[in-house]
N, C-alpha and C positions, 0 to 999 in steps of 0.2 A: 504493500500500500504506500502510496507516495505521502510524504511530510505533509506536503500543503494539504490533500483530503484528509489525512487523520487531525492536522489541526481546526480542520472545517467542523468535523464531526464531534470532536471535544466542547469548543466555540460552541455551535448548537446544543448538544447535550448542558453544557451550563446554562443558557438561557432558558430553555426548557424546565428546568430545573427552578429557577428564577420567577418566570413566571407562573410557574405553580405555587410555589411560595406567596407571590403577589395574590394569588385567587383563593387563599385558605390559610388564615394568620389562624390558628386554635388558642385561644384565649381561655372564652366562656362561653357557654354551650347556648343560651340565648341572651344577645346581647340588644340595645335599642339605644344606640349612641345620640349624643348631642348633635351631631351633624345630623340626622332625623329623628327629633324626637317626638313622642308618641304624645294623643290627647288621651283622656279617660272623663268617662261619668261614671260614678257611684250613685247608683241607687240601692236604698237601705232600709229596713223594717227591721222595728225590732220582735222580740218574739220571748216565751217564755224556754229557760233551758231546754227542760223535757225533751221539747218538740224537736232539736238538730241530734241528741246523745245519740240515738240509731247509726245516724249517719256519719257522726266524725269518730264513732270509734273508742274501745274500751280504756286504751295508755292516755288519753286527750279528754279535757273539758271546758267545755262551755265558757266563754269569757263572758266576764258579766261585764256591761256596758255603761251604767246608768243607775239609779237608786230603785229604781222598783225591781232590781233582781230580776233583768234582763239582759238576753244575750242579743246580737243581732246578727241577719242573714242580709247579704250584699251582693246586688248585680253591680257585676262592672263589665262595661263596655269601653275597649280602648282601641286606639287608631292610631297609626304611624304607617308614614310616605315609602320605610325600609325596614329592614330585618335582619338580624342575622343568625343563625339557626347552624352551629358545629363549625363555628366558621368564613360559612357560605351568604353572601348578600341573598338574601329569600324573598327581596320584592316589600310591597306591600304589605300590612300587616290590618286586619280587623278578627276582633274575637271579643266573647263575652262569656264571663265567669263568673260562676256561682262559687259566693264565696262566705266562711263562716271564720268568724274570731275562734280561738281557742288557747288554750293553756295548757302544756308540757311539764311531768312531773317532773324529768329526767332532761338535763340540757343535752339540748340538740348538738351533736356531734359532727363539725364539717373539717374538710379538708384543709381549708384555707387559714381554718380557728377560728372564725367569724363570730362574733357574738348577736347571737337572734335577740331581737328586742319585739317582732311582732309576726305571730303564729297564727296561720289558718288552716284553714282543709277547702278544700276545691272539688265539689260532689259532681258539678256538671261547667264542660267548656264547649261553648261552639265557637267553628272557627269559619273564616271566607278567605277564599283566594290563598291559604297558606297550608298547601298540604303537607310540606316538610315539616311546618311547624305542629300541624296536628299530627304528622307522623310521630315526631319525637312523644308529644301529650301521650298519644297510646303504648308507647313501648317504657313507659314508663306507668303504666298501670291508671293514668288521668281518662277517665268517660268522657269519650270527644266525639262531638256530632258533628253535621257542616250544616250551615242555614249564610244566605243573606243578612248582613247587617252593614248599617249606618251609621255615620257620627259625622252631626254635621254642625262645625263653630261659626257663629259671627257674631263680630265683637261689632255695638254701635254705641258710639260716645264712649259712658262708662260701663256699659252692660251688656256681657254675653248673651248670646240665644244659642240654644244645644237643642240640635233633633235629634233620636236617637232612634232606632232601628233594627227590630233583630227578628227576621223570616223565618220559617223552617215548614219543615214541608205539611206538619201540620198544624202552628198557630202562628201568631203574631205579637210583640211588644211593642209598642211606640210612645213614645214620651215628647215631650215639648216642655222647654223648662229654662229659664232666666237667672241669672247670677248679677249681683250689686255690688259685692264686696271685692276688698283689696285682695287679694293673693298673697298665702304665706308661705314662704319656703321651706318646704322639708325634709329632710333624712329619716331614710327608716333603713335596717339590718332584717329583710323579711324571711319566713319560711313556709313555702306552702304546701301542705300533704294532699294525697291521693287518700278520695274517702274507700280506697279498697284493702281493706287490714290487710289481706293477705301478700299487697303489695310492701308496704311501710317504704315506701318509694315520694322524694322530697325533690322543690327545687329551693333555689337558695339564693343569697345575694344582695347587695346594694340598692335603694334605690334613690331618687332624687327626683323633686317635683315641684312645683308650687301649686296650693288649692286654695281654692274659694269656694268658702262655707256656703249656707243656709239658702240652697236655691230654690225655688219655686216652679213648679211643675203641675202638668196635669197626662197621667198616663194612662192608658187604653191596651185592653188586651182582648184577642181573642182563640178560640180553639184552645190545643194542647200548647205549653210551652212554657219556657224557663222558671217562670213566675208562678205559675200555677202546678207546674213538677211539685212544690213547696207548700202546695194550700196555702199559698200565702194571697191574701186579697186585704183591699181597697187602697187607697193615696199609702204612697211611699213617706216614714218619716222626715227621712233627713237626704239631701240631694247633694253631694259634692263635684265642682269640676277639677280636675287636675289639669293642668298646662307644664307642657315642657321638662315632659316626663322621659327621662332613661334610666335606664337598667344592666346591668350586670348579673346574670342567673347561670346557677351550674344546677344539673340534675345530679341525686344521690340515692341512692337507698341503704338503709339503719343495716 
């Protein structure tokens, strides 16, 4: 073989190499960086314990919320422009998660030594347009459906408007709801479990956000669907919007 074609072929093979590099940095397993960062709405009921212990499971309880010895159950619908999922830019990102506060007798155990300061379980996700990401959700033991959903912001003067939207093949969510308040910036250290004991399967990680309290809304539901999985009915208590929300998330199992 001649000099110049084996140094062609080396030449090549480095770049190659290079640019695979460039297409797959392994970090964290889902990541939602500030160069696209993601919107959420929290919608939130509260409820008596009782009602979630079935579903988060015998080692976890109930976070109480408030003075009347309640815990509460949270939709969150969140949206970002990008994704990243092992790695890999995954596009677009909408999903919504049914999500429940809890308490851990035993500290959560992670890799990185992270200290959890806020623990939930996640009984139901549905996802659009992100099937890697729902990929990962099931192989890690998370109940993930796929439906249509929405999130749509416009800020006028000093006050947001959030539509909110979430399909599926057999019901419907839709909310309409206005925000007044200022935005406060926050840090959390979260952990979120899969309501399937058999999995004891978590993810994990940083967040960073800013929210605006006490929004006002008026939501409509119909057919089967996320909200009513829950028995849960009438106005939502308490509405939060998040802005300028990233993340940092590794998957784990105990």
């Amino acid at each position: 073989m001649k000099i110049n074609t084996l140094i062609f072929l080396v030449t090549t093979s480095i770049l190659l190499f290079l640019v695979g590099c460039d297409e797959k940095v392994q970090e964290h397993d889902f990541i939602i960086s500030s160069d696209n960062p993601a919107s959420a709405l929290t919608i939130g009921w509260y409820a008596p314990p009782d009602v979630v212990k079935e579903i988060i499971g015998t080692d976890l309880t109930p976070k109480i919320v408030n003075d009347k010895n309640e815990t509460s159950i949270i939709l969150f619908v969140v949206k970002s422009n990008e994704h990243l999922i092992d790695g890999f830019a995954s596009g677009p990102m909408e999903a919504a998660h049914l999500l429940i506060p809890v308490e851990k007798s035993e500290e959560i155990k992670t890799e990185s030594g992270l200290n959890i300061t806020n623990t939930l379980v996640c009984p139901i996700t549905i996802v659009d347009q992100s099937q890697r990401l729902g990929n990962k959700y099931n192989d890690f033991g998370f109940p993930t459906y796929f439906g249509d959903i929405e999130l749509n912001i416009r800020k006028t003067g000093e006050k947001y408007m959030v539509e909110a939207k979430i399909k599926t093949a057999n019901g419907l969510v839709e909310i309409n709801s206005m925000f007044e308040e200022e935005a406060v910036e926050k840090n959390l250290t979260s952990a979120i479990f899969t309501s399937k004991p058999e999995m004891k399967s978590f993810f994990y990680g940083e967040e960073r956000f800013k929210r605006i309290s006490n929004g006002k809304g008026n939501l409509k539901t119909d057919g089967q669907n996320i909200i009513s999985a829950m028995n849960l009915s009438g106005q939502p208590y308490f509405l939060n919007l998040d802005i300028d929300f990233t993340w940092e998330f590794d998957f784990a199992m105990e």
